[in-house]
C-alpha positions as a LaTeX table, in Angstrom:
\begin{tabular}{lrrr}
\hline
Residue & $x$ (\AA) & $y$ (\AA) & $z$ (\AA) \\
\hline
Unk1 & $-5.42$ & $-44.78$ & $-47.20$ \\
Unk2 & $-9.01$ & $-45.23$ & $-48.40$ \\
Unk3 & $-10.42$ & $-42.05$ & $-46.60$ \\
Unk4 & $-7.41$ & $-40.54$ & $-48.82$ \\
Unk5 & $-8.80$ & $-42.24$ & $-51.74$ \\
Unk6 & $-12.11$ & $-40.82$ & $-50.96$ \\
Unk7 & $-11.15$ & $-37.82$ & $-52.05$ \\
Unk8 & $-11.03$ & $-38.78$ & $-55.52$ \\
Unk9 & $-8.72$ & $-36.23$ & $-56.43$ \\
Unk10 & $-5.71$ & $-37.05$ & $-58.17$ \\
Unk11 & $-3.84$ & $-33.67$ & $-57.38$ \\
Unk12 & $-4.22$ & $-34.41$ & $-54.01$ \\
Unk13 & $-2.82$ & $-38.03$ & $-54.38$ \\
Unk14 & 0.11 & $-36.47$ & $-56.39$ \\
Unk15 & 0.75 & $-34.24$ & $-53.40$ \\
Unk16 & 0.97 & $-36.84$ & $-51.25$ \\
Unk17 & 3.33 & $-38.82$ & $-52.87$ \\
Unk18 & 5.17 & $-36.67$ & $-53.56$ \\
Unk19 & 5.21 & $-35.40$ & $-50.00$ \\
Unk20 & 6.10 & $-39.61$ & $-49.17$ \\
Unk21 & 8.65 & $-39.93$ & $-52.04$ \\
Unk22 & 10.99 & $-36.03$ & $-50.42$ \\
Unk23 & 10.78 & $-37.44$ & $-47.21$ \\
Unk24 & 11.54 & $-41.38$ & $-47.85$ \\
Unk25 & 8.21 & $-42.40$ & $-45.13$ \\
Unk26 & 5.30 & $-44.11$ & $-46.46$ \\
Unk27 & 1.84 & $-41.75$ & $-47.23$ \\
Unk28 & 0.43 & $-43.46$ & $-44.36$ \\
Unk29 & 2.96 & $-42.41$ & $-42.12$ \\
Unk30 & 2.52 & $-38.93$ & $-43.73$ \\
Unk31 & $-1.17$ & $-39.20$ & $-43.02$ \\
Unk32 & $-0.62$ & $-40.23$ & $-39.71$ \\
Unk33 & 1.65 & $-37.91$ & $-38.84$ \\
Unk34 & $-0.01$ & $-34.71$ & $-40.23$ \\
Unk35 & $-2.79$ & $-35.78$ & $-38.34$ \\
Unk36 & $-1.06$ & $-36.15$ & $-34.69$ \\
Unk37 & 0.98 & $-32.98$ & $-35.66$ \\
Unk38 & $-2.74$ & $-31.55$ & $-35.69$ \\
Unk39 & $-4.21$ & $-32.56$ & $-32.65$ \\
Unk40 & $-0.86$ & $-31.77$ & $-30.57$ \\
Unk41 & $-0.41$ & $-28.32$ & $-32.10$ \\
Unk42 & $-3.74$ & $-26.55$ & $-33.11$ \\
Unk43 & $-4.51$ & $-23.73$ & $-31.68$ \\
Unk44 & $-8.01$ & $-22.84$ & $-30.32$ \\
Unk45 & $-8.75$ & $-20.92$ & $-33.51$ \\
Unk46 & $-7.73$ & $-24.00$ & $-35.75$ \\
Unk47 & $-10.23$ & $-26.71$ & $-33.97$ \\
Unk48 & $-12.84$ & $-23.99$ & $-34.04$ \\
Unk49 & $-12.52$ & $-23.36$ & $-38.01$ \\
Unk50 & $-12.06$ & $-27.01$ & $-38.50$ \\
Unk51 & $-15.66$ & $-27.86$ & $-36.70$ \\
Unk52 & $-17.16$ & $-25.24$ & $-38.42$ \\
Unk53 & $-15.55$ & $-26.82$ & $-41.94$ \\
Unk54 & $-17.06$ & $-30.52$ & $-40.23$ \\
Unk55 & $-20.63$ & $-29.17$ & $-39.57$ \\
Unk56 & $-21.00$ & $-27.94$ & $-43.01$ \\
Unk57 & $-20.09$ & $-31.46$ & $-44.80$ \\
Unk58 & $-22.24$ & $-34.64$ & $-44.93$ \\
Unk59 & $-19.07$ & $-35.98$ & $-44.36$ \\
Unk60 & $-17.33$ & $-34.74$ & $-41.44$ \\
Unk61 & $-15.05$ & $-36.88$ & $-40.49$ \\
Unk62 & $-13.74$ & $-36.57$ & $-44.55$ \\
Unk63 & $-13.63$ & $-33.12$ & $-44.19$ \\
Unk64 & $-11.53$ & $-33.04$ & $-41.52$ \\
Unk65 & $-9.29$ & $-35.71$ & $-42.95$ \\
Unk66 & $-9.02$ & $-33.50$ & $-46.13$ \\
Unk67 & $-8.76$ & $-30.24$ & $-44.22$ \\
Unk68 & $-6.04$ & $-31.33$ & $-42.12$ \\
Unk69 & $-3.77$ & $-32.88$ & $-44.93$ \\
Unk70 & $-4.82$ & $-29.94$ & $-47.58$ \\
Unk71 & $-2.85$ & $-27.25$ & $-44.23$ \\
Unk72 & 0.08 & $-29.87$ & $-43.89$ \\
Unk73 & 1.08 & $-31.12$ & $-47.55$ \\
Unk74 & 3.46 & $-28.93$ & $-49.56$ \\
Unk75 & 2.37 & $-27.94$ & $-52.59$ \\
Unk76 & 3.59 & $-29.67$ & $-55.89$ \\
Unk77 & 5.08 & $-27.17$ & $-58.46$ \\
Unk78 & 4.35 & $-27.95$ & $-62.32$ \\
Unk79 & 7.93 & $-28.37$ & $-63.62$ \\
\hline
\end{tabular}
């Protein structure tokens, strides 16, 4: 959880708790997850845009991490 933290964006901490809180699993286990679901599913064109996304940061490996989670948590409506 502290590469999530590294984000420093509360939004995207609301998002995943609330993602956590719908499905009853832990955000780690939604991190996790999202992150396997990744690397089994992309296709060719995803791992090329995400490298791209990496070579552009001074922090690949956090842009990645945020890329990745930003494609596979819903959005949170306003109510």
């Amino acid at each position: 959880m502290a590469i999530v933290a590294a984000f420093d964006d509360p939004a995207f901490l609301g998002r995943l708790a609330a993602a956590a809180d719908q499905s009853g699993r832990s955000p780690t286990d939604i991190v996790g997850s999202a992150v396997r679901n990744f690397i089994d599913t992309a296709s060719d064109d995803l791992w090329t845009q995400l490298i791209g996304l990496m070579n552009r940061s001074q922090d690949p490996g956090l842009a990645a991490m945020r890329a990745i989670l930003e494609k596979a948590l819903p959005a949170v409506s306003e109510t």
